[in-house]
C-alpha positions in Angstrom: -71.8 -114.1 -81.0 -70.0 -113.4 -84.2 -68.8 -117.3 -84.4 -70.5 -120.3 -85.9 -71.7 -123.0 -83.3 -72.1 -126.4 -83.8 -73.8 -128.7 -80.8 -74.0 -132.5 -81.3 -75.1 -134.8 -79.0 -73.6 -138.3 -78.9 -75.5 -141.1 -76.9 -78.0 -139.1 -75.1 -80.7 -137.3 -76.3 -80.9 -134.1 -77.2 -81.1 -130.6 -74.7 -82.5 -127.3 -75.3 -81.0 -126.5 -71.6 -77.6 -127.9 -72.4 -77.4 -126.6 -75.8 -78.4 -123.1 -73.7 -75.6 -123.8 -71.7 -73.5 -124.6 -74.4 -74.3 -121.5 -76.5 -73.6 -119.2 -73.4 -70.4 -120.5 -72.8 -69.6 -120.6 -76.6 -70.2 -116.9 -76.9 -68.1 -115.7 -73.7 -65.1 -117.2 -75.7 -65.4 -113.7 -78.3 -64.4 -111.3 -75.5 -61.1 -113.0 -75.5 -60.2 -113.8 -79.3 -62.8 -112.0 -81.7 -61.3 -114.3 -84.6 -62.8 -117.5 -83.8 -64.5 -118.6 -87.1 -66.2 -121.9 -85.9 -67.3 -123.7 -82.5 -67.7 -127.3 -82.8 -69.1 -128.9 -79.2 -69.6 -132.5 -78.9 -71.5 -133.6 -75.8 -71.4 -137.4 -74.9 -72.8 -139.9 -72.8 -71.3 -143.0 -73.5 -70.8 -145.2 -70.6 -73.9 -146.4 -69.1 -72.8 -147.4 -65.7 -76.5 -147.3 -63.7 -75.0 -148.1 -60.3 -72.1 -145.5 -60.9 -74.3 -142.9 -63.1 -73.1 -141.3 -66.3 -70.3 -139.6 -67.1 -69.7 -137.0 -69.7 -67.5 -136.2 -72.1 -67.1 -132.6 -74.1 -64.8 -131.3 -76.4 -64.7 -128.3 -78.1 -62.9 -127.2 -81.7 -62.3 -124.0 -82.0 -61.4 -123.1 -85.5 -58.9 -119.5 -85.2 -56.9 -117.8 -88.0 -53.2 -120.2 -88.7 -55.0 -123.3 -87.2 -57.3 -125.3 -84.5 -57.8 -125.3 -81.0 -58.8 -128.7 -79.3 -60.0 -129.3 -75.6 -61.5 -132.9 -74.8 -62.7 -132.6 -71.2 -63.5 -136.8 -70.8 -64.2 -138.5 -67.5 -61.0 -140.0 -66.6 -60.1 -136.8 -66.2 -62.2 -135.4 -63.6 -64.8 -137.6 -61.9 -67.0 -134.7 -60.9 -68.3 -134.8 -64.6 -71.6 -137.0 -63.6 -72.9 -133.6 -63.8 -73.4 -132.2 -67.8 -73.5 -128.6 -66.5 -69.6 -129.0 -64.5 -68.2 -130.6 -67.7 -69.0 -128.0 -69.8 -68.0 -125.5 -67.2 -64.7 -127.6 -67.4 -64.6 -127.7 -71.2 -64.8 -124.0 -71.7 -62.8 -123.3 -69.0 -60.1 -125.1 -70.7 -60.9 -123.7 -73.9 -60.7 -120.1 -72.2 -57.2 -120.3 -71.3 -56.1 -122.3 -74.5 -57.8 -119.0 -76.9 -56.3 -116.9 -74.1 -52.9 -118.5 -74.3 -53.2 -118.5 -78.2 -54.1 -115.0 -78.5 -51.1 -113.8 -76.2 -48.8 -115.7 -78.5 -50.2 -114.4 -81.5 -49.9 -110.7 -80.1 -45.8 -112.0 -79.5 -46.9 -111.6 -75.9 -44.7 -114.2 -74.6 -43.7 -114.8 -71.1 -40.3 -114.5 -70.2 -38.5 -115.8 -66.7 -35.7 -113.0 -65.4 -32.7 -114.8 -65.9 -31.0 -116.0 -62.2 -27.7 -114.4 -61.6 -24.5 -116.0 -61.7 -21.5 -115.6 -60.0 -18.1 -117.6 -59.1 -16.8 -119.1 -56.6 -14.4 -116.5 -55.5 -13.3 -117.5 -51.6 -13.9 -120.6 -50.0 -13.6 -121.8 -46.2 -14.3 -125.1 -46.2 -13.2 -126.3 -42.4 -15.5 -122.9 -41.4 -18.4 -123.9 -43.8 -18.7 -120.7 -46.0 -17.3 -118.8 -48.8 -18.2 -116.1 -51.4 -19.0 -115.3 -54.9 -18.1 -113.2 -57.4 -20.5 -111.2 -59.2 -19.8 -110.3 -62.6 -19.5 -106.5 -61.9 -17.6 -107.5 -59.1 -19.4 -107.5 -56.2 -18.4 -110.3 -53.6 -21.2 -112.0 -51.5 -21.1 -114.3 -48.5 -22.9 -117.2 -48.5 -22.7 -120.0 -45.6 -22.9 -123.9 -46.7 -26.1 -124.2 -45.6 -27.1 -122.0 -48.1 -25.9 -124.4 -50.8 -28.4 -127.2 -52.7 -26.4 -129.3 -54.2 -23.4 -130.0 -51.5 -21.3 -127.5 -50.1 -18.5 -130.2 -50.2 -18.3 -129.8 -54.3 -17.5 -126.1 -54.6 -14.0 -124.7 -55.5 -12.7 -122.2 -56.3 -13.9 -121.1 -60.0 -17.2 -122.9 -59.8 -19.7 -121.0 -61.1 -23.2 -120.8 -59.4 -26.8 -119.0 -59.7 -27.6 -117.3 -56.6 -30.4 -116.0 -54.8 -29.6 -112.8 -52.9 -30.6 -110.9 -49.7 -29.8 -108.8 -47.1 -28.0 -109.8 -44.5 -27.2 -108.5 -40.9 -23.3 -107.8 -42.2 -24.5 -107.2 -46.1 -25.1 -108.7 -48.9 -25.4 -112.4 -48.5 -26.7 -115.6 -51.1 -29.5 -117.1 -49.5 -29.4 -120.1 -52.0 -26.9 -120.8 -54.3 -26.6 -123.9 -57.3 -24.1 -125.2 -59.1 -24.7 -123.9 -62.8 -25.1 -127.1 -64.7 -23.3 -127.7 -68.0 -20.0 -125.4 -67.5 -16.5 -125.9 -66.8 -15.3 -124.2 -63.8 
């Protein structure tokens, strides 16, 4: 483990077997991000409910190159957490996906959503209950009103919409299609 670890304890006494547990998890974290510098772990105790049990509390600071990483993995969160062991399993878990998440973005790894494609209104049948769009390399597809979220009754002509498309038993067909929010038809 290249990173420094710090364990403290915090109204309950002291555990070689949870500071084990601690240190294990702690070094799992440098096959993820090998620049972690420091590992701060705080494990608490402090409610002393005897006819409920205890509950713990981690939280882990990770110190990383441009800033901190925080996870505080307290009871209210998850009740399961009478047990030391499954809220440090928690903690780390957390802490896993947060160095995981940092290192992506670091890497300019970020995740992008394909953009939904659009289309106009092109045709519309409203007595019949369907219509069709207008791709924008001018592919026309049918879709029925059912087909529409948002109320077949406030298409017309020009509207623009995102679509979903498939294929159907006469071609290509919009199995969903929205009204694209914040334009003029």
């Amino acid at each position: 483990m290249k990173l420094a670890l710090q364990v403290t304890f915090r109204d309950m006494e002291p555990s070689r077997d949870i500071e084990q547990a601690v240190r294990e998890k702690a070094a799992k974290l440098d096959q993820f991000h090998d620049r972690i510098t420091s590992c701060r772990v705080v494990v608490a105790a402090p409610h002393r409910h005897h006819h409920k049990g205890r509950l713990y509390n981690v939280r882990v600071d990770l110190t990383v190159p441009g800033g901190e990483l925080v996870v505080n993995r307290d009871n209210s969160q998850a009740m399961a957490h009478h047990d030391v062991h499954v809220a440090i399993r928690d903690a780390f878990d957390a802490a896993r996906r947060r160095v995981q998440d940092y290192a992506r973005r670091r890497r300019g790894e970020v995740k992008s959503h394909a953009e939904e494609p659009s289309a106009r209104v092109s045709k519309l049948f409203s007595t019949k209950g369907y219509g069709f769009i207008e791709t924008s390399d001018g592919r026309e597809i049918y879709f029925h009103e059912n087909s529409v979220l948002e109320g077949f009754e406030r298409l017309t002509l020009g509207t623009r919409v995102h679509f979903t498309e498939e294929e159907g038993q006469q071609g290509p067909q919009a199995s969903t299609v929205r009204l694209a929010h914040g334009s003029a038809s």
